[in-house]
C-alpha positions in Angstrom: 13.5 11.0 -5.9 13.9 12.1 -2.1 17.2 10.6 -0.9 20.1 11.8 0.8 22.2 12.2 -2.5 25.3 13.9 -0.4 25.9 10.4 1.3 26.8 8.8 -2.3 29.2 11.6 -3.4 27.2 13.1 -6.3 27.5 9.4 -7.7 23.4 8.6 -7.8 23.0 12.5 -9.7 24.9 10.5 -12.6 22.5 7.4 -12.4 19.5 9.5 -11.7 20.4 11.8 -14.4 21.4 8.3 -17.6 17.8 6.7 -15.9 16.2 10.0 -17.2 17.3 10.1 -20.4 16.9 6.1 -20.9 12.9 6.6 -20.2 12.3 9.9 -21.2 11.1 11.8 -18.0 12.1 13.9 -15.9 13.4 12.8 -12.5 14.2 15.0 -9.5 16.4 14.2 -7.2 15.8 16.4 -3.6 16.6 15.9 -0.1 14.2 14.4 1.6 13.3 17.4 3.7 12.7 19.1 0.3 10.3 16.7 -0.6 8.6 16.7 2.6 7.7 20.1 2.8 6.4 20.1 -1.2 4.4 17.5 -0.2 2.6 18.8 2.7 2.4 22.5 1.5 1.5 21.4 -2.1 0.7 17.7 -2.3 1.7 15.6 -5.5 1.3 16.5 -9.3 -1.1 14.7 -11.1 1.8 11.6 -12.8 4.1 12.1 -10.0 5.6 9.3 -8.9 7.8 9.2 -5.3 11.3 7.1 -5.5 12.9 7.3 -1.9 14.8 5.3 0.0 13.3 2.5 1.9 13.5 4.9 5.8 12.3 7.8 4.6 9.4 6.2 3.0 8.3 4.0 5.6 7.7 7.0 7.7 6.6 9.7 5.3 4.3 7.3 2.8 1.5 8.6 5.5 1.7 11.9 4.1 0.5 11.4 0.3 -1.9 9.0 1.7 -3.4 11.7 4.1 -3.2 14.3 1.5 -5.2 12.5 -1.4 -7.6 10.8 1.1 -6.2 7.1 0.4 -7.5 6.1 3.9 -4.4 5.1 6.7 -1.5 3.3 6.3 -3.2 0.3 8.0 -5.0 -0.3 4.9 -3.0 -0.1 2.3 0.1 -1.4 0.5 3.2 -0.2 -1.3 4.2 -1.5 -4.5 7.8 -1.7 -4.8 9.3 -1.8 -7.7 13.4 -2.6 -8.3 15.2 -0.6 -10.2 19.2 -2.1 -10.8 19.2 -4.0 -14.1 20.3 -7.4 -12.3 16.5 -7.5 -10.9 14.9 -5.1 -13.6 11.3 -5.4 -13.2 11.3 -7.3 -9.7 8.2 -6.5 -8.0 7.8 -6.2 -4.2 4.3 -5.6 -2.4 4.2 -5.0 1.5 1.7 -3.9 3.5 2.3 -0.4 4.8 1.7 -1.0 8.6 5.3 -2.7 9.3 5.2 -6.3 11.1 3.0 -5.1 14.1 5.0 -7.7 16.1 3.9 -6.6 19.0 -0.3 -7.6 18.2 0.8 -11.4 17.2 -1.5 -14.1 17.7 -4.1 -11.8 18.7 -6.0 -11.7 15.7 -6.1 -7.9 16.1 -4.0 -6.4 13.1 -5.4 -5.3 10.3 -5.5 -7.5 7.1 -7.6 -5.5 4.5 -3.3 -4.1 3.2 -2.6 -7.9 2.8 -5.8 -8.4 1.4 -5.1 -5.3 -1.5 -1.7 -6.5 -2.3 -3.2 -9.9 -3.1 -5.5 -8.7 -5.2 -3.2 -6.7 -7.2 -1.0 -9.8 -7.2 -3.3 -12.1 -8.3 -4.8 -8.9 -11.4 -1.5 -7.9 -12.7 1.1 -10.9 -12.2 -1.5 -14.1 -12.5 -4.6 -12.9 -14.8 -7.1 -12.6 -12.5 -8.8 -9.9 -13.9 -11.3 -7.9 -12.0 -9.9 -9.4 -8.6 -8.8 -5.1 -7.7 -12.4 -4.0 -8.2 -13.8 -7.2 -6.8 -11.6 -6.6 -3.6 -12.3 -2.9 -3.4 -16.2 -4.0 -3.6 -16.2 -6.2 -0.7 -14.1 -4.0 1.6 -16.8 -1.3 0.6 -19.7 -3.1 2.1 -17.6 -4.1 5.1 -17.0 -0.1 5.4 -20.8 0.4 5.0 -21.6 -1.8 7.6 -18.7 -0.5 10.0 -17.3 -4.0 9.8 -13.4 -2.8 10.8 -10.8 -3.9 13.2 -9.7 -1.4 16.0 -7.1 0.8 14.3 -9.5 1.9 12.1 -12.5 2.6 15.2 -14.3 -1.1 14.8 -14.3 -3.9 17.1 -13.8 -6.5 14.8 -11.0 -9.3 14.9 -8.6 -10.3 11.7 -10.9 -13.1 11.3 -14.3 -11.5 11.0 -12.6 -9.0 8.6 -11.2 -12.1 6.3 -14.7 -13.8 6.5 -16.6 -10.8 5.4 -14.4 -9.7 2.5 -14.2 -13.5 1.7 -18.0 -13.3 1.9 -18.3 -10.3 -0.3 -16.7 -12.0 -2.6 -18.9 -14.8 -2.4 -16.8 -17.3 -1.2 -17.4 -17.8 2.2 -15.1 -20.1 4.2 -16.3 -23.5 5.8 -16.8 -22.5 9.3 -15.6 -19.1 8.7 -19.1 -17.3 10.2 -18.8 -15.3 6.8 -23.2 -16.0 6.3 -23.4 -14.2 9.0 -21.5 -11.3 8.4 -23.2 -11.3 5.1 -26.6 -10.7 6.7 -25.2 -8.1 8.6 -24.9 -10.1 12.2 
């Protein structure tokens, strides 16, 4: 766990300590520094799951993403996963960019993290099994045709991004252009 434990007076070393026992594992709880320089200089464990809190890991979830080649942050989602028994087993997924207020209604930001967190979504809480691989399948052919929005060295819009994956998945939209991307327009 990387958090600031000083700033709660010793008081989450208790809770950290009673939520180890309760599951049976071992939990760590550094500073955040600590954690940030294991992580660069040694990457993560195989099993190792980060806890921090919500500013520390919206800047350093770039790190273990860089280190174990799990593409940029542009792409990808965080799963988050509440822990105080009142909301036990609540489930949050956000895409890992932030809002990008600043590109709205310009059809420029990235969707394939949205896209991801659907699809785990709509495989672990709804039944749709295979919709992770399916997903991962059709963002693969977009990557193999170079089909990408800017932040990621393309050219192409939200849009033509949604339409390929959507055709990929072999459900093109009405309108959507998605036959075209298919052929490789």
């Amino acid at each position: 766990m990387a958090y600031k434990c000083h700033l709660l007076d010793g008081a989450l070393d208790d809770w950290v300590r009673r939520a180890a026992e309760r599951h049976g594992v071992e939990i760590r709880l550094c500073q955040p520094d600590t954690v940030n320089r294991d992580l660069i200089a040694h990457g993560l464990p195989p099993g190792t799951v980060v806890v921090a809190g919500n500013e520390w890991a919206d800047i350093m979830h770039v790190v273990p993403l860089d280190r174990l080649g799990g593409e940029r942050q542009e792409s990808r989602f965080t799963e988050d996963v509440h822990l105080p028994p009142g909301v036990a087993g609540l489930v949050e997924f956000q895409t890992g960019h932030g809002s990008a207020d600043d590109l709205e209604g310009r059809a420029l930001v990235n969707p394939v993290a949205a896209i991801r967190a659907a699809a785990a979504v709509a495989e672990r809480h709804v039944g749709c099994a295979g919709a992770v691989a399916a997903v991962e399948g059709a963002l693969a052919g977009l990557a193999a045709r170079g089909l990408c929005t800017a932040d990621l060295g393309g050219s192409a819009s939200k849009g033509e991004v949604v339409a390929g994956v959507l055709a990929g998945l072999g459900v093109p939209g009405p309108g959507s252009g998605a036959e075209a991307l298919v052929a490789g327009a």
